[in-house]
C-alpha positions in Angstrom: 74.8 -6.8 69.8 76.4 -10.5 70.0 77.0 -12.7 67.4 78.1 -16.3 67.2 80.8 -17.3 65.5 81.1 -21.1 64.1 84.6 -23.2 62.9 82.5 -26.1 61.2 83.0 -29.7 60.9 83.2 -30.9 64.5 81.0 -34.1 65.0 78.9 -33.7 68.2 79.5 -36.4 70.9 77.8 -36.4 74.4 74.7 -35.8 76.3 72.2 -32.4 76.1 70.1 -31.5 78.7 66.9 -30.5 77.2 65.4 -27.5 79.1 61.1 -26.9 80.4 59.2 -25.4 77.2 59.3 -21.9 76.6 55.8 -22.4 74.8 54.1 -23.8 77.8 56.5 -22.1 80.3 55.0 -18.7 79.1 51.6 -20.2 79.6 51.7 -21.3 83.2 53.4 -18.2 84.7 50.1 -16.1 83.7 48.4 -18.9 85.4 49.9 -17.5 88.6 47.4 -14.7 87.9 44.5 -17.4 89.2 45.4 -17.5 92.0 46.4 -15.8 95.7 48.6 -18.6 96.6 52.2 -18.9 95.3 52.6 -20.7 91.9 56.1 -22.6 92.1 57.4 -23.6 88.6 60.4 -25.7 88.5 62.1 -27.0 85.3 62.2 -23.5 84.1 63.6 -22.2 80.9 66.1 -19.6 81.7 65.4 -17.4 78.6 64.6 -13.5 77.2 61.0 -14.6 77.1 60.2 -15.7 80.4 61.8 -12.8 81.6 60.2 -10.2 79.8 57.1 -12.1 80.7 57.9 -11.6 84.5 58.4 -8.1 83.9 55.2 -7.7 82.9 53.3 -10.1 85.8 55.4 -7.5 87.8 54.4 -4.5 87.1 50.3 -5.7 87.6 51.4 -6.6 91.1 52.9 -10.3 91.3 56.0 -11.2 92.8 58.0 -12.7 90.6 61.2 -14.9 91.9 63.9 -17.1 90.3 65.0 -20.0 93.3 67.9 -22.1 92.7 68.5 -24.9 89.8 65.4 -24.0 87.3 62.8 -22.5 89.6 60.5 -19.8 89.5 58.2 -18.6 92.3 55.6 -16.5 91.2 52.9 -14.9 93.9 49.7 -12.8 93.4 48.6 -12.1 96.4 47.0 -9.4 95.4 46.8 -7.6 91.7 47.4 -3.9 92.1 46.9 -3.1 88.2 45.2 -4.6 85.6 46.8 -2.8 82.6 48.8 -4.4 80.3 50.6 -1.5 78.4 51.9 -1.7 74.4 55.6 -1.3 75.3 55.5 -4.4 77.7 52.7 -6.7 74.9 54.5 -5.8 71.4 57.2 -7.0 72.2 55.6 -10.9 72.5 52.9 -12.4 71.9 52.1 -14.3 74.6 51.8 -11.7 77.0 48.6 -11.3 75.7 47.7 -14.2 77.9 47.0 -12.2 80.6 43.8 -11.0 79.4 41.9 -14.0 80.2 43.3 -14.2 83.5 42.8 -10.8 84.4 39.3 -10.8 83.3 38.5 -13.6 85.1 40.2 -12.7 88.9 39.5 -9.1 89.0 36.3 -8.7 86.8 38.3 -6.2 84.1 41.7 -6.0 81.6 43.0 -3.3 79.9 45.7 -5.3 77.3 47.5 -3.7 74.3 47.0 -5.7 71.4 50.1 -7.7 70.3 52.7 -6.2 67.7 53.3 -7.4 64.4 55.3 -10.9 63.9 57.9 -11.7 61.5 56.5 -15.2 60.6 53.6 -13.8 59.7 49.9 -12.3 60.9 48.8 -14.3 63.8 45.6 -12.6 64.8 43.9 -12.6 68.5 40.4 -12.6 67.1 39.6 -16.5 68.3 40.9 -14.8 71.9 38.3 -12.4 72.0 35.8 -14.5 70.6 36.5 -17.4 73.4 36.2 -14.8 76.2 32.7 -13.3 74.4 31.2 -16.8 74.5 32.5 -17.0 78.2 30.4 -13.5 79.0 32.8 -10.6 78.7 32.6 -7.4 77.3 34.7 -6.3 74.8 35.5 -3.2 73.1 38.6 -2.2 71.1 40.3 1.5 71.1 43.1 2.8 70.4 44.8 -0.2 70.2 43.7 -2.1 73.5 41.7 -4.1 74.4 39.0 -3.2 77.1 37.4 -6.6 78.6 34.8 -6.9 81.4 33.1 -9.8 83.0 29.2 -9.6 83.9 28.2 -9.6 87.1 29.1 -12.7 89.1 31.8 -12.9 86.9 32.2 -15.4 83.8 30.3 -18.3 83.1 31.4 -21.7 80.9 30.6 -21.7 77.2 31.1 -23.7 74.3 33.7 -22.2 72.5 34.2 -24.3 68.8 37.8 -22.6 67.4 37.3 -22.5 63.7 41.0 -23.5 63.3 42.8 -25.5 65.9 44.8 -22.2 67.7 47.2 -23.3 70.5 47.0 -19.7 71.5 43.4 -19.3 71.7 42.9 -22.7 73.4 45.1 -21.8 76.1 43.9 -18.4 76.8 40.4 -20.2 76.9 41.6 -23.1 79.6 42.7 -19.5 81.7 40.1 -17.9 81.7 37.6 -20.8 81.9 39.5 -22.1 85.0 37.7 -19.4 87.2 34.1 -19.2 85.4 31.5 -20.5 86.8 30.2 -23.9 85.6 31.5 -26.1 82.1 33.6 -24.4 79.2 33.7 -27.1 76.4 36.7 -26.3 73.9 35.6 -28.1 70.6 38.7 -28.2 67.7 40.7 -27.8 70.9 44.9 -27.7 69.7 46.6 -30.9 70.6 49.8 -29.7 71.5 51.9 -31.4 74.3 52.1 -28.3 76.1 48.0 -28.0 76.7 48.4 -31.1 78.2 50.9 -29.1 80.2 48.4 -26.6 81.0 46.1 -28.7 81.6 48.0 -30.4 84.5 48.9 -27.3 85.9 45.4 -26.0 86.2 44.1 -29.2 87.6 46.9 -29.3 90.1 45.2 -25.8 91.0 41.9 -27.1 91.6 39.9 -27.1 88.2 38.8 -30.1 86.9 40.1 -30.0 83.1 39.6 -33.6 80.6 41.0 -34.3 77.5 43.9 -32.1 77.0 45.2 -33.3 73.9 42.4 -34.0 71.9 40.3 -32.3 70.1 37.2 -31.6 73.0 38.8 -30.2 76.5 36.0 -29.7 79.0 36.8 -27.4 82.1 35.0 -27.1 85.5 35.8 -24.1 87.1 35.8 -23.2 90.4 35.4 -19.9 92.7 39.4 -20.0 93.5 42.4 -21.9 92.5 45.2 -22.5 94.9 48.9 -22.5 94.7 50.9 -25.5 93.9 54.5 -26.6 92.4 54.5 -27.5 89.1 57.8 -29.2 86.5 57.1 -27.9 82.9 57.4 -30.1 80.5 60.7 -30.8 78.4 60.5 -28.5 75.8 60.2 -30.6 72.3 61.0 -27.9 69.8 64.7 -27.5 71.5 64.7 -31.3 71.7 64.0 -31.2 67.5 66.8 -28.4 67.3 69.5 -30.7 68.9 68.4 -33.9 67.0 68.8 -32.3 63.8 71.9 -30.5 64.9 73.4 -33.6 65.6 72.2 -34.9 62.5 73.7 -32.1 59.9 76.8 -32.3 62.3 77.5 -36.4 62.6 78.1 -37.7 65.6 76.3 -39.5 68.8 74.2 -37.4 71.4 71.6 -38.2 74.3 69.2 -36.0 75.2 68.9 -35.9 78.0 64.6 -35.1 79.7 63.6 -35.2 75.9 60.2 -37.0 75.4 60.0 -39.3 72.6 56.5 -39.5 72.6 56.5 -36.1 71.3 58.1 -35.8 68.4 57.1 -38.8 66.3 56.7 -37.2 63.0 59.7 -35.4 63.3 61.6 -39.1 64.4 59.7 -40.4 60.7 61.3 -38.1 58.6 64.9 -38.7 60.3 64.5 -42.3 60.1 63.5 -41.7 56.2 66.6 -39.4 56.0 69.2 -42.4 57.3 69.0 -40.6 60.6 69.2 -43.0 63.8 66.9 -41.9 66.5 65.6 -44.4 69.4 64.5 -43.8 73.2 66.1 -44.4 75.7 66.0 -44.8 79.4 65.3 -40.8 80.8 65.6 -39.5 77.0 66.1 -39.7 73.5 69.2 -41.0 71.2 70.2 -39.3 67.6 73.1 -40.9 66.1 74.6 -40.2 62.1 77.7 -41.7 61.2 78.6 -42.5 57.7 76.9 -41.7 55.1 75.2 -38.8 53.6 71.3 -38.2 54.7 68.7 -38.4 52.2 66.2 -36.1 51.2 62.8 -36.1 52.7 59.7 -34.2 51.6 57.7 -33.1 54.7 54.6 -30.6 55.1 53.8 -28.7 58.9 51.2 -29.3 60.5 49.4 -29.1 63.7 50.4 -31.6 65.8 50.8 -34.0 66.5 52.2 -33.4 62.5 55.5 -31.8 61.6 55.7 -28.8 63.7 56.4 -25.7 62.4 58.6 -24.3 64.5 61.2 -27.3 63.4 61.0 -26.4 59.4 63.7 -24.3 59.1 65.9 -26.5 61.2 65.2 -29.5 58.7 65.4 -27.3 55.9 69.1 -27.0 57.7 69.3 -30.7 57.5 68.2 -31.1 54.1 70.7 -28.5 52.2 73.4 -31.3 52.3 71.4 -34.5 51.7 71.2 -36.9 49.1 68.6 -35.4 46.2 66.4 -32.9 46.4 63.6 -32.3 49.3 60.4 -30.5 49.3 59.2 -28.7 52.9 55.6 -27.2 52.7 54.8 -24.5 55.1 51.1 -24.5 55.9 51.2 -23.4 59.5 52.6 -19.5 59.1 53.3 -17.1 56.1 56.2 -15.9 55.6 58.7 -18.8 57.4 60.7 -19.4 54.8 63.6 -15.7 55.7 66.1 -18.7 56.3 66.2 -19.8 52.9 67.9 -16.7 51.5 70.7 -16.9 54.1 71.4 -20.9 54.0 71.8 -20.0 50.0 74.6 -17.4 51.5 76.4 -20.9 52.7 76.3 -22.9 49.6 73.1 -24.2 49.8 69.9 -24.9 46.9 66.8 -23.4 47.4 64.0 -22.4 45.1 61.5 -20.7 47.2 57.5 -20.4 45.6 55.0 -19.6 47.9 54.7 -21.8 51.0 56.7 -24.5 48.9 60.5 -24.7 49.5 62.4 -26.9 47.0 66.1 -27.6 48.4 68.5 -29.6 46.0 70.8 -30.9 48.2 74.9 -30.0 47.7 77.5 -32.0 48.8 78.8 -29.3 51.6 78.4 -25.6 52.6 80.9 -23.5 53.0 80.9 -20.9 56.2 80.3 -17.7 55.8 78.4 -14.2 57.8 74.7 -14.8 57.7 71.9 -12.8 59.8 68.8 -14.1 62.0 65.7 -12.9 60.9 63.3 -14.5 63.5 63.9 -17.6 67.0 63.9 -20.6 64.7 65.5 -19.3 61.7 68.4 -18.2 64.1 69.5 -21.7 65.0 68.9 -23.2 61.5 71.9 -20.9 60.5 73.8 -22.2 63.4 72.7 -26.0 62.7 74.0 -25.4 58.9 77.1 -23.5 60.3 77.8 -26.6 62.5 78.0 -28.7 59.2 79.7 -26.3 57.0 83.6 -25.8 56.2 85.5 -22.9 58.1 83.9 -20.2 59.3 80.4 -19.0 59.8 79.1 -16.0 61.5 75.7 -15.4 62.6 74.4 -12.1 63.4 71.5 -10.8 65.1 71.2 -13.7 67.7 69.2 -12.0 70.2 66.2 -14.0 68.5 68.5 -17.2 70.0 68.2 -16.0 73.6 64.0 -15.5 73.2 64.2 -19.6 73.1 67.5 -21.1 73.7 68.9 -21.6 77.3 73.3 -21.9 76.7 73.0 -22.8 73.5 76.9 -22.6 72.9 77.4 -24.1 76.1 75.1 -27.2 75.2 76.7 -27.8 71.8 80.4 -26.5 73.0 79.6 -29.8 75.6 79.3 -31.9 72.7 82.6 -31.0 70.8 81.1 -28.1 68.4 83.2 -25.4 68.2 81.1 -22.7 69.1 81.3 -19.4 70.7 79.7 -15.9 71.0 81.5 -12.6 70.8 80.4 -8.8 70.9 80.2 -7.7 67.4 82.9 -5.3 66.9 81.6 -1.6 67.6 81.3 0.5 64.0 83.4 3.0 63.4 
């Protein structure tokens, strides 16, 4: 098991090149399951995820190929399986993805129900509910899922999401992108990477409006077709870097980064004395000077605070001026960084989904553990701002959404590496 080891201190100076999304990247390769034709993804995120997602497109039949630079090719010429077994779902959610697609191309899915999460429940039940509306069958046992389409396959629905699920309103585009007639999403998620979906799919040959608001309508057709696709630049790794390069110091473009998508993360920077601007091809973060200052924030859906950038800014915000408060309203359970940033110096009183960090005036390095993806690299942004040394262990959560992360930072002037944690004896 690697670990990566940290000498802190080292301002960050350079350019980043932000990688596709893994959260819409995941997405669009069971898309390939629409479809006969090959799906060609390019701008692909060279991560644990995306692999383990291929295995699984694999094994019901697709051929699964990475090309040169960040490309993927993915071809279904024909599905020879459409069972989805527990050892290839538990371990990530968004496998579960294929059920939709499955249902809708071959008539019938057998899919193992996700495994727990460390963040927190995160139940499929809007899932099943979306492919209901759409005309399936489904039965649960034994911990799968059975689904079945009528006859003639399924037919469009309005599906009204109680909450507004990224998850579910993907899996509903899917599906819906090869029922017959109009699927109306209503409380649709907002998320940039829907509109990446939604792209995709129209690319393919349905006819999808208003990805990213709150009503997407879908026209599906008989059959999709194959087409070459860029996924977007992924905006949680672009929020990672910013904020590293804020807790560091220093000057960094990121490079592919899309402003547009992380406004409420570029407000509380800009609160905090952080500099952040576009710029031609990308985004510019810049601290030099003086200590940040703290900034009370609260997830939401987006286009508020995301989540999945909370413990990075609670990185942020052990070493700034006065005292911060972060809000987790998104995900139970999100706040297993807290204890190990107090391991490194830092303030936090933890109650409920409330986080209260009184910022110190440094941390000090020391071994700390990942617990889940973006509580990994909040250990490492706070490692990259502490004196001496600071271990973090358990990084395979890192490689689930980070492409090179030492090599992107190492680029920049941190002094980063990773080792193989010494065998015990």
């Amino acid at each position: 098991m690697d670990r990566i080891v940290i000498q802190g201190g080292a301002r960050l100076n350079g350019r980043i090149a932000i990688s596709g999304a893994k959260n819409s990247a995941l997405k669009l390769m069971a898309a390939a399951l629409l479809t006969d034709e090959p799906l060609i993804l390019t701008n692909m995120p060279r991560l644990a995820d995306s692999r383990f997602m291929g295995h699984l497109l694999a094994r019901l039949g697709l051929r699964v190929e990475e090309g040169p630079g960040a490309q993927m090719q993915l071809h279904a010429a024909e599905i020879t399986d459409t069972f989805a077994p527990y050892d290839l779902v538990r371990k990530m959610r968004a496998t579960f993805n294929v059920l939709g697609p499955l249902v809708a191309r071959e008539g019938r899915a057998r899919v193992s129900l996700p495994g727990g999460c460390a963040i927190g429940a995160r139940p499929v039940d809007l899932h099943l509910k979306a492919l209901e509306t759409l005309g399936a069958q489904i039965t649960l046992e034994e911990g799968y899922v059975d689904a079945k389409a009528p006859a003639g396959g399924l037919v469009g629905g309005e599906v009204d999401l109680p909450f507004a699920s990224v998850g579910a309103t993907e899996h509903t585009m899917l599906a819906a992108a090869l029922a017959r007639g109009e699927t109306v999403i209503e409380n649709a998620a907002r998320e940039p990477e829907i509109a990446d979906l939604a792209a995709c799919l129209t690319a393919m040959g349905a006819e999808v409006e208003g990805a990213g608001t709150s009503t997407i309508r879908i026209q599906g057709r008989e059959r999709l077709n194959g087409v070459t696709h860029a996924v977007v630049g992924d905006r949680i790794e672009t929020a990672t870097y910013a904020l590293a390069v804020a807790a560091a110091g220093g000057d960094v473009v990121l490079d592919g980064a899309v402003w547009a998508h992380n406004k409420a993360l570029w407000n509380a920077m800009n609160e905090a004395g952080v500099t952040v601007q576009p710029v031609d091809g990308g985004v510019r973060v810049e601290r030099n000077g003086a200590r940040v200052t703290g900034v009370d924030i609260e997830t939401q859906p987006y286009p508020g605070f995301p989540t999945d950038a909370q413990a990075q800014f609670m990185a942020l915000m052990t070493t700034a001026e006065g005292t911060s408060v972060i809000r987790e309203t998104i995900f139970e359970n999100r706040f297993m960084h807290a204890p190990e940033l107090t391991r490194l110096g830092a303030d936090i009183s933890v109650n409920g989904n409330e986080a209260v960090v009184r910022g110190v005036p440094r941390l000090k390095g020391a071994p700390v553990m990942a617990t889940d993806l973006r509580a990994s690299v909040s250990l490492v942004i706070a490692g990259l701002a502490a004196e001496g040394e600071t271990v973090v262990n358990r990084v395979y959560h890192l490689d689930r959404g980070f492409e090179r992360l030492e090599a992107k930072l190492s680029g920049c002037g941190a002094r980063i590496e990773r080792q193989s944690e010494p065998a015990e004896s």
